[in-house]
C-alpha positions as CSV (number, residue, x, y, z in Angstrom):
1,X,-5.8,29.1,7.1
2,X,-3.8,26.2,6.8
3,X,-0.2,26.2,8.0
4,X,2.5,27.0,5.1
5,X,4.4,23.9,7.1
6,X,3.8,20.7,5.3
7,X,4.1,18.3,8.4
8,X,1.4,20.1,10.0
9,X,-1.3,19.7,6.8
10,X,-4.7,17.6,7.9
11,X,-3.8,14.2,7.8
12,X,-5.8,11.7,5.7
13,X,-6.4,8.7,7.8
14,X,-5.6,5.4,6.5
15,X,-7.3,2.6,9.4
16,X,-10.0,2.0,11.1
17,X,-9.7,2.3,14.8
18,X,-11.3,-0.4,17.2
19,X,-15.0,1.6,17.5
20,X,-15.6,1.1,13.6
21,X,-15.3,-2.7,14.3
22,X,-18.7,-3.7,15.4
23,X,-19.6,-8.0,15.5
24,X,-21.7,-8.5,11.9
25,X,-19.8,-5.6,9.4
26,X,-18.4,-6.8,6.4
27,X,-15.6,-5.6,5.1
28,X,-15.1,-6.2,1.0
29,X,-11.6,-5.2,1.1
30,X,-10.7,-3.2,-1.8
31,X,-7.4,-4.4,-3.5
32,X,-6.9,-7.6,-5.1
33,X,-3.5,-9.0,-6.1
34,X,-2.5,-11.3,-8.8
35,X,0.2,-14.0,-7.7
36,X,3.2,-14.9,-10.1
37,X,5.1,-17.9,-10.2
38,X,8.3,-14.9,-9.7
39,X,6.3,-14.4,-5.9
40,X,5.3,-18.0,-5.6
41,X,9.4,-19.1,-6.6
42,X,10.8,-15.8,-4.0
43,X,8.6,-16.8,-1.4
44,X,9.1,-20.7,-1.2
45,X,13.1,-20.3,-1.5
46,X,13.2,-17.5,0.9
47,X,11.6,-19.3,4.0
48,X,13.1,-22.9,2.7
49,X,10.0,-24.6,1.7
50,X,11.4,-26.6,-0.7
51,X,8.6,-28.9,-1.6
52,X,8.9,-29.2,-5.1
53,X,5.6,-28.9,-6.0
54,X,5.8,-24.9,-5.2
55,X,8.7,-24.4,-7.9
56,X,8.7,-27.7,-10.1
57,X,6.1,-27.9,-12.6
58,X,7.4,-31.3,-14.1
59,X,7.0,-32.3,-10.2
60,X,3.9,-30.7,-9.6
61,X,2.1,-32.3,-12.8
62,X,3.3,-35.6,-12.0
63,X,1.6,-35.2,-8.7
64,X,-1.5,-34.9,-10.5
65,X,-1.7,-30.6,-10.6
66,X,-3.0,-28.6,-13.6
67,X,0.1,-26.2,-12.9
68,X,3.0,-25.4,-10.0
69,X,0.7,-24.8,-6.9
70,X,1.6,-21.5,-4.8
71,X,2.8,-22.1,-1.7
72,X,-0.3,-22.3,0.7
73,X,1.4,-20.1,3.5
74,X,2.3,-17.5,0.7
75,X,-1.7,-17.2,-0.4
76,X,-2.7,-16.6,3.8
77,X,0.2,-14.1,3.6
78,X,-1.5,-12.0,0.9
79,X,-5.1,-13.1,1.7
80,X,-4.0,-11.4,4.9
81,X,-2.2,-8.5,3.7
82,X,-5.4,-7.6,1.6
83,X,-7.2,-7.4,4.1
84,X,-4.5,-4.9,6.6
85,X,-5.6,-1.4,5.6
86,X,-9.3,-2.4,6.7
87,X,-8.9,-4.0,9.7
88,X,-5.3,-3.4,11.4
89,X,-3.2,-0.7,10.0
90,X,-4.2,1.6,12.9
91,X,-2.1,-0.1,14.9
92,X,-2.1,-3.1,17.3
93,X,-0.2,-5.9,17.3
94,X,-1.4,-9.4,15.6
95,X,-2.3,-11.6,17.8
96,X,-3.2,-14.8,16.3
97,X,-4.9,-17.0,14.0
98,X,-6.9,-20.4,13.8
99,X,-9.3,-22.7,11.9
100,X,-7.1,-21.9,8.7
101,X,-8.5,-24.0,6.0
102,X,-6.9,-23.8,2.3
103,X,-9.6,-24.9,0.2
104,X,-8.8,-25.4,-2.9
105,X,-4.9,-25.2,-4.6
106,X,-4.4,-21.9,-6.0
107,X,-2.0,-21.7,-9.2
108,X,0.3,-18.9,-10.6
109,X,-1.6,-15.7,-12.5
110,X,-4.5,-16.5,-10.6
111,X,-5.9,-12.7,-9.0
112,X,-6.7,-13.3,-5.2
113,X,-9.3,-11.5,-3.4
114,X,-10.9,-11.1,0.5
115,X,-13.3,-10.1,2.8
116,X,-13.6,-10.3,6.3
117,X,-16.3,-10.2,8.5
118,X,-16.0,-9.2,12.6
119,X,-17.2,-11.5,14.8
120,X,-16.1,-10.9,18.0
121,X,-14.7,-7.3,19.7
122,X,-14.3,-6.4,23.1
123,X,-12.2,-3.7,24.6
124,X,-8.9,-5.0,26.7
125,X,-8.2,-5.5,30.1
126,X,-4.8,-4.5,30.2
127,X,-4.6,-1.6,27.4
128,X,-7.4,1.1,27.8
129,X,-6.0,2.6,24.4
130,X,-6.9,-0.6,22.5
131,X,-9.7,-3.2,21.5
132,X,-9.9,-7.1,20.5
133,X,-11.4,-7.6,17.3
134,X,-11.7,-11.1,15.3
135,X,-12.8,-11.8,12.2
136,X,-13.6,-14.3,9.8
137,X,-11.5,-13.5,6.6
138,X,-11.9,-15.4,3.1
139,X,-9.7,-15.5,0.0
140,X,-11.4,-15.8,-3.0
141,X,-10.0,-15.8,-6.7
142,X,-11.6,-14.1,-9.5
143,X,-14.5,-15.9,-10.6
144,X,-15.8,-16.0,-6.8
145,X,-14.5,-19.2,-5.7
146,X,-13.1,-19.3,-2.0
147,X,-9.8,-20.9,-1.5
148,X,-8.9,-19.9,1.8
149,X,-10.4,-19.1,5.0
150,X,-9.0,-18.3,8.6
151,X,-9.7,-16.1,11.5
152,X,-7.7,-14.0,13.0
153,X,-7.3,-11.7,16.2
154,X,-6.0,-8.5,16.6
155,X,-5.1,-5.8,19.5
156,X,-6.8,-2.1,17.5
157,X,-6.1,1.2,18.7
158,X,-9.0,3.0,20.0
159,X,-9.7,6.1,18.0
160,X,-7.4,9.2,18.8
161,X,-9.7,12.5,19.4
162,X,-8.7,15.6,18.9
163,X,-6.7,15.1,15.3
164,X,-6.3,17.6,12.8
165,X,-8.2,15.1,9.5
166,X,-8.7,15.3,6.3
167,X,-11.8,13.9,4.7
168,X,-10.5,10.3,2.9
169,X,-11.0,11.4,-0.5
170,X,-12.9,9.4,-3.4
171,X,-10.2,9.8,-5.7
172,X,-12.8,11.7,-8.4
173,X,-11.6,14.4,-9.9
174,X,-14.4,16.3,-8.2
175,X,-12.6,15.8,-4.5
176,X,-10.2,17.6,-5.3
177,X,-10.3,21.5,-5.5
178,X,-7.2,24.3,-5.9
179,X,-5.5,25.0,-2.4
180,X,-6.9,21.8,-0.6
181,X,-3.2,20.5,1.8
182,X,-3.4,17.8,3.2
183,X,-0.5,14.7,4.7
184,X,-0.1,11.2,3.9
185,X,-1.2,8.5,6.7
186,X,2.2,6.2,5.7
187,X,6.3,6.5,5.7
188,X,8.6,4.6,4.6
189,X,12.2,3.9,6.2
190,X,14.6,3.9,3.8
191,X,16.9,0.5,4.2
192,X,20.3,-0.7,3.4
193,X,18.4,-3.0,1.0
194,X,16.8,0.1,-0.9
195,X,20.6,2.1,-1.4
196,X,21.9,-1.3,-2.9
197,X,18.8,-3.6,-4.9
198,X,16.7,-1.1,-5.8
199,X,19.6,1.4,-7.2
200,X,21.3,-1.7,-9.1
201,X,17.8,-3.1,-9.9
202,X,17.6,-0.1,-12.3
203,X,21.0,-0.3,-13.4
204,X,22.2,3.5,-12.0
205,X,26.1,3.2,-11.8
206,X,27.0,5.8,-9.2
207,X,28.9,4.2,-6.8
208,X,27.6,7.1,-4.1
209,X,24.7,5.4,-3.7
210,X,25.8,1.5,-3.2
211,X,29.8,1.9,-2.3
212,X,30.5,2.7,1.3
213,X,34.2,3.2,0.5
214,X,33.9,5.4,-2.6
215,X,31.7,7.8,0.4
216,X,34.1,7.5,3.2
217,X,35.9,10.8,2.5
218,X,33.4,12.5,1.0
219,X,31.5,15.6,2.7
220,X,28.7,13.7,3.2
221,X,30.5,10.7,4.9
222,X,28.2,7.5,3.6
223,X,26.2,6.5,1.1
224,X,23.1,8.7,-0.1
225,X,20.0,7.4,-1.6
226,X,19.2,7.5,-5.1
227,X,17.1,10.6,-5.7
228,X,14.9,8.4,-8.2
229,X,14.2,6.4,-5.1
230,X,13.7,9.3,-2.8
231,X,11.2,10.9,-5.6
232,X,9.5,7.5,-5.6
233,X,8.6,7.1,-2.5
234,X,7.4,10.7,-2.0
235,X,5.0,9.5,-5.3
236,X,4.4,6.2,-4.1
237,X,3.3,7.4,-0.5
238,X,1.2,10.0,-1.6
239,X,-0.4,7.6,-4.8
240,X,-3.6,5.9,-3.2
241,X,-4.6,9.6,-1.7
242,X,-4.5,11.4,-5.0
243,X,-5.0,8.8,-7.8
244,X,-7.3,5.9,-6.8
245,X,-9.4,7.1,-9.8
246,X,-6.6,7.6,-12.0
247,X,-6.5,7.4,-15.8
248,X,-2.6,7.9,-16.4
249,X,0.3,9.9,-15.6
250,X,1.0,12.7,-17.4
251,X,3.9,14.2,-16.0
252,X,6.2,15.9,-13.8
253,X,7.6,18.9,-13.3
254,X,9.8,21.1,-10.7
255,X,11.6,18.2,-9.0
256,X,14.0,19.0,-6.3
257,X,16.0,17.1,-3.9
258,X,17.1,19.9,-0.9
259,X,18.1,17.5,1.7
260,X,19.8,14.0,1.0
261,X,18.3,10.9,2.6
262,X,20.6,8.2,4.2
263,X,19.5,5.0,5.0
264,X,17.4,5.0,8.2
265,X,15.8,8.0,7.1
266,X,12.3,7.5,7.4
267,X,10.2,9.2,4.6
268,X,6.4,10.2,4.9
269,X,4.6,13.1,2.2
270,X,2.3,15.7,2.0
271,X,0.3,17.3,-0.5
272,X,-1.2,20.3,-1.9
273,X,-3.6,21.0,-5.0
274,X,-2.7,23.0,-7.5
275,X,-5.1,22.7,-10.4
276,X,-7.6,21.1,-11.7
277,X,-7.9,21.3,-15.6
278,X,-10.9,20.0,-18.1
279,X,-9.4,16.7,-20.3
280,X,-12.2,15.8,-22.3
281,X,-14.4,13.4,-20.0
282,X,-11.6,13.7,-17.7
283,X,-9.7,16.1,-15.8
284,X,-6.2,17.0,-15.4
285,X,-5.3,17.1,-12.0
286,X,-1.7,19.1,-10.8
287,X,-0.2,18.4,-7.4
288,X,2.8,19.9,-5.4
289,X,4.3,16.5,-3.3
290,X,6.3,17.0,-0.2
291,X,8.7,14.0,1.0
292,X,9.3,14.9,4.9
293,X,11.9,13.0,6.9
294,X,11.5,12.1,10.5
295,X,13.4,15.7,11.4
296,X,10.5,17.2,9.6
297,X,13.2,18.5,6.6
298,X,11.7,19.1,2.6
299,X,13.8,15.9,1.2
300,X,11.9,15.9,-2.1
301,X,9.5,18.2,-4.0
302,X,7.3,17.0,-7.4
303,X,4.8,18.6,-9.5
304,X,3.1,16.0,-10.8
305,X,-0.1,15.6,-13.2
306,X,-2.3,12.8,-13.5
307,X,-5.2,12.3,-15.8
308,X,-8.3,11.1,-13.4
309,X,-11.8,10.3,-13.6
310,X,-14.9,12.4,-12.8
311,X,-17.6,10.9,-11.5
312,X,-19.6,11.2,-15.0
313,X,-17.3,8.9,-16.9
314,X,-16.6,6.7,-14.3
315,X,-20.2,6.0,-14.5
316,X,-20.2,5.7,-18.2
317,X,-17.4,3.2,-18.1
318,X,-19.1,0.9,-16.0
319,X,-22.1,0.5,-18.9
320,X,-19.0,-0.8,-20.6
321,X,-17.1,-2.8,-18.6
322,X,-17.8,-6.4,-17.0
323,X,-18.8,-6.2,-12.9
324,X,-15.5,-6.6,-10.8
325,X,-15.0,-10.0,-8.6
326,X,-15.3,-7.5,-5.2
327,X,-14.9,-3.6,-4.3
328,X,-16.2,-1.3,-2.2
């Protein structure tokens, strides 16, 4: 019987640890992300890389380019980051790359995707708990083209025995069955940056959650985060577990806030199944969410329903639709 204690549900894992790494695999990672000239604009301002070319497209046509090319450093930075919850989110820090070669401009509202390939791992000399691994990583966009290519080397955990885990589910509608628990593999700390930009960024006027002096003599002594936040991250955290085959979100239902969460707080979530309902092709699938702090307290609780696939019409709507650049 599982525990009635969220924090102590199966965890799903979300990494592979240095064992899974073996010189030939091939890792057709699974995400792809479309670059805006918003990222391309952020990025090149934010680390003062002010050639014009990244943010001037009079400057950047003149130079001879079809459009404003993104910043070369910001497509290995996602190339890269694609590539994370395959290769290095167990853990382990990174410890280097080389032979980077950019081969070919990339250009706003292009998609980028990646795959890696190991070629080299070895366990370390000076940390028992952890491999080497390297690998041979390539950026493509969507019609197949490479425009980037690098290796980089990593330090990966060795796998942890004797866990309490959850089977990584599919995301079908299938996987999931009344009753299943289980926890989240990520958290989130919550940061000075969230109480302020992200509560402004939605235009909520409360000054409890962005004015330190409005809080000062209040019970709770400081700001408090924005429960739509709090309720988002509990979501968000719990999203690639639950609806990786989703159709849409239908709703949600029973939210609760029975903690507040300050900034530092760190956030993680757990999850339990409560139905799964015929929708058509479909089905209907009802979960209870759990956002945990770090003190283990119930900060957030959702019901939440979410239209996803079964197997049988995800099959269907692949007769329909055209082959995707890469997946797994």
């Amino acid at each position: 019987m599982t525990s009635s204690d969220p924090a102590s549900w199966p965890l799903i894992p979300r990494n592979n640890s240095f064992e899974d790494h073996f010189v030939g695999r091939v890792f057709e990672h699974h995400w792809g992300r479309t670059v805006h000239g918003s990222d391309n604009i952020a990025f090149t301002t934010q680390t003062l890389a002010f050639n014009p070319v990244y943010f001037n497209r009079d400057a950047a046509v003149a130079d001879g380019h079809a459009d404003e090319v993104v910043n070369p450093l910001l497509v290995f930075a996602v190339v890269f980051g694609l590539s994370v919850e395959d290769l290095s989110e167990a853990g382990g820090p990174f410890l280097g790359a080389r032979d980077i070669r950019y081969l070919r401009d990339v250009h706003p509202a292009e998609t980028l995707y990646a795959s890696s390939t190991v070629i080299e791992a070895r366990e370390s000399d000076s940390r028992p708990d952890m491999g080497i691994v390297t690998w041979r990583t390539v950026g493509r966009v969507a019609a197949g083209d490479p425009v980037i290519e690098f290796r980089r080397t990593n330090l990966v955990r060795k796998r942890i025995d004797g866990r309490d885990l959850a089977k990584v589910p599919d995301g079908y509608a299938e996987d999931f069955r009344v009753g299943d628990r289980f926890r989240h593999a990520r958290s989130r700390t919550v940061t000075d940056l969230d109480l302020n930009g992200l509560t402004l960024l939605v235009m909520n006027t409360a000054v409890g959650h962005f004015s330190e002096q409005e809080m000062a003599d209040t019970p709770f002594g400081e700001r408090i985060n924005f429960g739509g936040l709090t309720l988002s991250l509990t979501v968000g955290l719990a999203t690639q577990d639950t609806t990786g085959r989703a159709v849409r979100e239908v709703g949600l239902d029973d939210v609760a806030f029975p903690v507040p969460v300050r900034r530092g707080d760190t956030i993680s979530a757990a999850t339990e199944v409560l139905a799964v309902e015929p929708a058509g092709a479909d089905a209907d699938v009802t979960f209870r969410h759990h956002g945990i702090n770090q003190r283990g307290d119930i900060v957030c609780l959702a019901t939440r329903t979410v239209r996803v696939r079964t197997r049988a019409a995800h099959a269907a709507s692949l007769t329909l639709a055209p082959t995707a650049p890469t997946g797994r």
